[in-house]
C-alpha positions as CSV (number, residue, x, y, z in Angstrom):
1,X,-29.2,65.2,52.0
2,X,-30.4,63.6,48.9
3,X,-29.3,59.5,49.7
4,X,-29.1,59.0,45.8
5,X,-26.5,61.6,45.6
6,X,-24.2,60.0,48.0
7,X,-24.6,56.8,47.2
8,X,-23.6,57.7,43.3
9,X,-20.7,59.8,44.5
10,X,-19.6,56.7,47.2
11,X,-19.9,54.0,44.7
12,X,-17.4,56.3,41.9
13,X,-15.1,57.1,44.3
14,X,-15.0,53.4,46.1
15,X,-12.1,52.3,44.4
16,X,-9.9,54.9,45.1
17,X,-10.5,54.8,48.5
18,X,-9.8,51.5,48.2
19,X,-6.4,51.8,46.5
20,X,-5.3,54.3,49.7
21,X,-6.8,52.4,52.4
22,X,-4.8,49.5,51.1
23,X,-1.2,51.5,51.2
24,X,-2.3,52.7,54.4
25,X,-2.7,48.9,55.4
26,X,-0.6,46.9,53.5
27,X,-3.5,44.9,52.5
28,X,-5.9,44.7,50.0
29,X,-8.2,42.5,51.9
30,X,-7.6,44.9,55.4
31,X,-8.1,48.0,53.1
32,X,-11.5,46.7,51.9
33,X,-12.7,46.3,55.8
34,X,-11.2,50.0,55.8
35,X,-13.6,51.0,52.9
36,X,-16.5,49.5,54.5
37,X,-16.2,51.5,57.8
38,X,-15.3,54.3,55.8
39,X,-18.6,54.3,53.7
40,X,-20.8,53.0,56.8
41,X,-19.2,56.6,58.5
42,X,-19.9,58.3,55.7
43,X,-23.6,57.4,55.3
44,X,-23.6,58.2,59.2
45,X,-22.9,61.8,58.3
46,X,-24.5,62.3,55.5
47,X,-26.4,65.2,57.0
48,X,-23.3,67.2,56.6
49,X,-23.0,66.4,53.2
50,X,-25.2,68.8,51.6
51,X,-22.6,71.8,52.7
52,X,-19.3,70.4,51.8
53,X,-17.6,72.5,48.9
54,X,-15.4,69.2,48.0
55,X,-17.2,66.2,49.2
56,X,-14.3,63.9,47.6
57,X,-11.7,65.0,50.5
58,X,-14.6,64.8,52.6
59,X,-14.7,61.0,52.1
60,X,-10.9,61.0,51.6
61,X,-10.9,62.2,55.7
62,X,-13.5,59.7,56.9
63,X,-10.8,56.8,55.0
64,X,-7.8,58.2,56.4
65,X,-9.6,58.1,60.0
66,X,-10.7,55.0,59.6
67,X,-7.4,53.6,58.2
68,X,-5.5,55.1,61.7
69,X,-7.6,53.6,63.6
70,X,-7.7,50.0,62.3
71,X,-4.4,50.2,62.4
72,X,-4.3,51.3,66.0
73,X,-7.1,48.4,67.2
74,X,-4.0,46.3,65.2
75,X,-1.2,47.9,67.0
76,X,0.4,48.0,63.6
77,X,0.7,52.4,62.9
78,X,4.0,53.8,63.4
79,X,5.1,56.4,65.8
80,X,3.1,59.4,64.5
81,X,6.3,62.3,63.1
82,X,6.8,65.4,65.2
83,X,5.5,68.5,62.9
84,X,8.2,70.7,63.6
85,X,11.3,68.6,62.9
86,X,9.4,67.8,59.9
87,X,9.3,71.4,58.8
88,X,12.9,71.7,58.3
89,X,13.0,69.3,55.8
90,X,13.8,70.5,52.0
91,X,10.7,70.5,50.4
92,X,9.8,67.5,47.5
93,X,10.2,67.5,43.8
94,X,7.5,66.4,41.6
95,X,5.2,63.4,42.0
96,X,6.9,60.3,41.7
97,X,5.4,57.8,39.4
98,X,7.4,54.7,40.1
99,X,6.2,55.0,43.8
100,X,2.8,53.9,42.6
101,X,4.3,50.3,41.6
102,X,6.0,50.1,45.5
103,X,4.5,46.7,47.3
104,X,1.7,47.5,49.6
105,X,3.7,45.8,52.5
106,X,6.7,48.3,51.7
107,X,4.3,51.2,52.8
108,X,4.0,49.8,56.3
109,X,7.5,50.9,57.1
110,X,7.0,54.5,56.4
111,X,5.1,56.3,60.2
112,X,1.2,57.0,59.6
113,X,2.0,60.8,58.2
114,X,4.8,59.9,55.7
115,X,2.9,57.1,54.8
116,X,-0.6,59.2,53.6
117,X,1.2,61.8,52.2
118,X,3.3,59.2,49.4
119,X,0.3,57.4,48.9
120,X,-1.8,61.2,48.7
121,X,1.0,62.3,45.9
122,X,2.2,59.7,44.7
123,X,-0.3,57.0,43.9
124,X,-3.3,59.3,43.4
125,X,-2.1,62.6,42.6
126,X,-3.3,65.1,45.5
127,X,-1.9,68.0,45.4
128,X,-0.2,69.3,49.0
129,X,-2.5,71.1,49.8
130,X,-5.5,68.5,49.3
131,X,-3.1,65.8,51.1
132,X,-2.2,68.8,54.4
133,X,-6.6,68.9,54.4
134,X,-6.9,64.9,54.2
135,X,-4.6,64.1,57.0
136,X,-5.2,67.0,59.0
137,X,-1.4,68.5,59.0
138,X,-0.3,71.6,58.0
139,X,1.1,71.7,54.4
140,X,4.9,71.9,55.3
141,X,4.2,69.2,57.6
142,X,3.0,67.1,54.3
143,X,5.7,68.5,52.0
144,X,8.3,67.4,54.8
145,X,7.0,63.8,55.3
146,X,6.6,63.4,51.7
147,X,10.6,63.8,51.3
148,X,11.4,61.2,54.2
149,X,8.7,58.9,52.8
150,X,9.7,58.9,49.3
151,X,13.9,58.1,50.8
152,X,13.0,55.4,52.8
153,X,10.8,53.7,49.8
154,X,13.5,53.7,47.7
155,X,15.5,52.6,50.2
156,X,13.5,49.4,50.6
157,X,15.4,46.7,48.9
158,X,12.2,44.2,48.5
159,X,10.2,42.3,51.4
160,X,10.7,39.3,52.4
161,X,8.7,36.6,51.2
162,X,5.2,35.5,52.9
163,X,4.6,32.4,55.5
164,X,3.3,29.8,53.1
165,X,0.0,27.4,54.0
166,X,0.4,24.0,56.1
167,X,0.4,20.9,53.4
168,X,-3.0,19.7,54.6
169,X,-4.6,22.8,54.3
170,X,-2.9,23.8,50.9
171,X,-4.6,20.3,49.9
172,X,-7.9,21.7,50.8
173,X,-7.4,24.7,48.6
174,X,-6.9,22.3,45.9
175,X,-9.9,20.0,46.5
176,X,-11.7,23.6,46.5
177,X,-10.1,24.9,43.6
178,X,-10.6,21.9,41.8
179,X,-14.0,21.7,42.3
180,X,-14.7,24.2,40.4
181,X,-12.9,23.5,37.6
182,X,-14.9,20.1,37.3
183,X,-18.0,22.0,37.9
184,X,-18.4,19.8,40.6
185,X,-20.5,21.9,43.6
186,X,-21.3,18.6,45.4
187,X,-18.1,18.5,46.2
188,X,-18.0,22.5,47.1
189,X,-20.3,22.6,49.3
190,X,-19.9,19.1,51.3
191,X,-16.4,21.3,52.3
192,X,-18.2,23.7,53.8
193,X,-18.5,24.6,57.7
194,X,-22.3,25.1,58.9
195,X,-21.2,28.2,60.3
196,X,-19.5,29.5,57.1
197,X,-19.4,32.6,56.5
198,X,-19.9,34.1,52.6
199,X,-19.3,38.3,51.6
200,X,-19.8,38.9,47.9
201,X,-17.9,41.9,48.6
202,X,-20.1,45.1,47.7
203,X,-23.0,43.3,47.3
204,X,-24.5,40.9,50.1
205,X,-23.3,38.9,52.9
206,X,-24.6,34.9,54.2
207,X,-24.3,32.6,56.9
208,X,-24.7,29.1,57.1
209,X,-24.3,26.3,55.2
210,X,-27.2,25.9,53.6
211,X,-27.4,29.9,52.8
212,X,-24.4,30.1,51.8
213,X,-24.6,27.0,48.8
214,X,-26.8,28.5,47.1
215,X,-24.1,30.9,46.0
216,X,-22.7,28.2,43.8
217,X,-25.2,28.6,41.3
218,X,-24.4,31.3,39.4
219,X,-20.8,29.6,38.9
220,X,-22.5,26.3,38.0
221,X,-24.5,28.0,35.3
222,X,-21.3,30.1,33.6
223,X,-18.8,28.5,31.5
224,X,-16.8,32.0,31.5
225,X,-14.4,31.2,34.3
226,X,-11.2,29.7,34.8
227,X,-10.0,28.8,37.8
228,X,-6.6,28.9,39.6
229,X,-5.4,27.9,43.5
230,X,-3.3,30.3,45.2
231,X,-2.4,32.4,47.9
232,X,-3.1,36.0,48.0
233,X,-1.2,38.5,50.5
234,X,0.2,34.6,52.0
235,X,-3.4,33.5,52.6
236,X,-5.3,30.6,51.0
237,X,-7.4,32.1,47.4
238,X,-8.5,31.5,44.3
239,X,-7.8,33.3,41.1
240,X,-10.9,34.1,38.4
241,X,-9.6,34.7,34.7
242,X,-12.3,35.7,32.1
243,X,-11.7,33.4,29.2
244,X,-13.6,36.5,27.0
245,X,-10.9,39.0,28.0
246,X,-8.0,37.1,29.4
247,X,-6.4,34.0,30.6
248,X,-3.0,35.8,31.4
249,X,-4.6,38.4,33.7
250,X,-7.3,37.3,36.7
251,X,-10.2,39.3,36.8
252,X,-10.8,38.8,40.3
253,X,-9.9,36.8,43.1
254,X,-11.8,34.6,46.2
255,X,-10.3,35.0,49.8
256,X,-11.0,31.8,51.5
257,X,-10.7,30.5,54.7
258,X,-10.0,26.7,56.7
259,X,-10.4,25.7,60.0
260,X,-11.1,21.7,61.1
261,X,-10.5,20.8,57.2
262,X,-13.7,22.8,56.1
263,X,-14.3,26.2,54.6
264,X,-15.4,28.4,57.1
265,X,-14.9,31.7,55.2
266,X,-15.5,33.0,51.6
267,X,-14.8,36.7,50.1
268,X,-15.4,36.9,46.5
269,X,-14.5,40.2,45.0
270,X,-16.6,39.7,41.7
271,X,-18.0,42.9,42.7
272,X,-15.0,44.6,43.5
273,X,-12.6,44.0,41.5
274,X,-10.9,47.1,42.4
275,X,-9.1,45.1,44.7
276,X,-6.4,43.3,42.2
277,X,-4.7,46.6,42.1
278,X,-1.5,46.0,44.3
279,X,-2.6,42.2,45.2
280,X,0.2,39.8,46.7
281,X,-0.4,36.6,44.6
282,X,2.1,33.5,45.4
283,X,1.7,30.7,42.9
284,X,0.9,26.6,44.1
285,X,2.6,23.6,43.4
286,X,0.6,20.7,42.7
287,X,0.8,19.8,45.8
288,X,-0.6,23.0,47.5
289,X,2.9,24.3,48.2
290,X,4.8,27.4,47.4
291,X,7.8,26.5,45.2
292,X,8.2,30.1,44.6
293,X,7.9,33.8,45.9
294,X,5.0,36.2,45.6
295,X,4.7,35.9,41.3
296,X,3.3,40.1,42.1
């Protein structure tokens, strides 16, 4: 198996794996953990590779796999459906293309089955037979759980609102936040754990303190980037807007994480900015709170 091959074909189809691990996890941040394992698995079996007549559902199988069972080691997957009671069901109209806007959280209601098959349709256009090959059911099985999915969805009347941040750490987000907006990394990295941990997602991974500062410098040096506190999918983050393209719509986002006051975890997804598709943002007061709802 020619490593350059598979690495071209895993790097085009990485975000769309991405966009059905997250549906399958109601996260973007779970379903890029999902992605990794999925590629790692991939690359594991690349020997197999070389004889696949459609590689893409080959990859599309490893995710799905490796989206049931994260969501197993979380105890968070639905009772699988039984096939034949799902047979009897009248089979489904069309793709549905306002399922695509549904909140990933909403997607978590639906069983595992139900659940791939929307997401396989509806989001990125698999036909039932490609969906029946992906998660290993039989096609009227698919067609079946795609009807019940597609009800329950729409009857889904929002979800509720996410657990906010505790005041003091919403004021480290802040003093974070704010710190780079003054350019002021002194102050960035004196928040820092010694044992924090850094992933420029897709590209490299650091631990330590003093590994992990050095990071700053490439934001120190740009004057591109505006900055803006937040919480994504109810968890403390930082939005990334492009002043060249747009201060309306973040390019990117910054997972972070506290413990003891300090940073102990950073997830920039410069590199993969994939991810914004579907992400849970919930806007900060000036005082680190939430005065409203998610804002998407």
């Amino acid at each position: 198996m020619d490593n350059v091959v598979l690495e071209k074909l895993l790097g085009e189809m990485r975000p769309r794996l991405h966009r059905y691990c997250a549906r399958m996890s109601g996260s973007v941040i779970d379903g890029e953990d999902i992605v990794q394992d999925a590629l790692a698995k991939a690359y594991a079996a690349r020997a197999s590779f070389g004889g696949l007549d459609n590689p893409q559902a080959w990859l599309y199988r490893i995710a799905h796999n490796a989206a049931l069972d994260f969501l197993r080691r979380r105890a968070r997957m639905p009772p699988m459906e039984d096939e034949d009671e799902l047979a009897s069901v009248a089979s489904p109209e069309d793709p549905d293309p306002e399922i695509a806007a549904t909140c990933l959280r909403s997607f978590m209601r639906l069983p595992a089955l139900q659940r791939g098959a929307v997401i396989l349709r509806d989001v990125l256009g698999h036909t039932l037979e490609e969906a029946a090959a992906i998660t290993g059911s039989s096609e009227p099985a698919v067609k079946s759980a795609l009807q019940r999915g597609r009800e329950r969805l729409r009857g889904v009347a929002g979800e509720p609102a996410l657990p906010g941040i505790d005041g003091d750490t919403g004021a480290r987000l802040l003093a974070y936040v704010d710190g780079f907006k003054a350019g002021d990394f002194d102050a960035v990295r004196a928040m820092l754990a010694e044992d924090v941990q850094l992933e420029l997602v897709n590209r490299l991974r650091r631990n330590g303190k003093r590994d992990v500062g050095d990071y700053f410098g490439a934001y120190a040096a740009a004057v591109r980037w505006v900055f803006a506190a937040v919480l994504v999918e109810g968890r403390p983050g930082m939005l990334v807007f492009d002043r060249e393209v747009s201060l309306d719509t973040p390019a990117y986002f910054v997972a972070l994480e506290f413990a003891d006051g300090q940073v102990t975890g950073i997830r920039d997804f410069l590199y993969a900015r994939y991810a914004m598709d579907g992400l849970e943002i919930t806007p900060l007061d000036s005082t680190g709170a939430c005065p409203t709802g998610p804002a998407r």
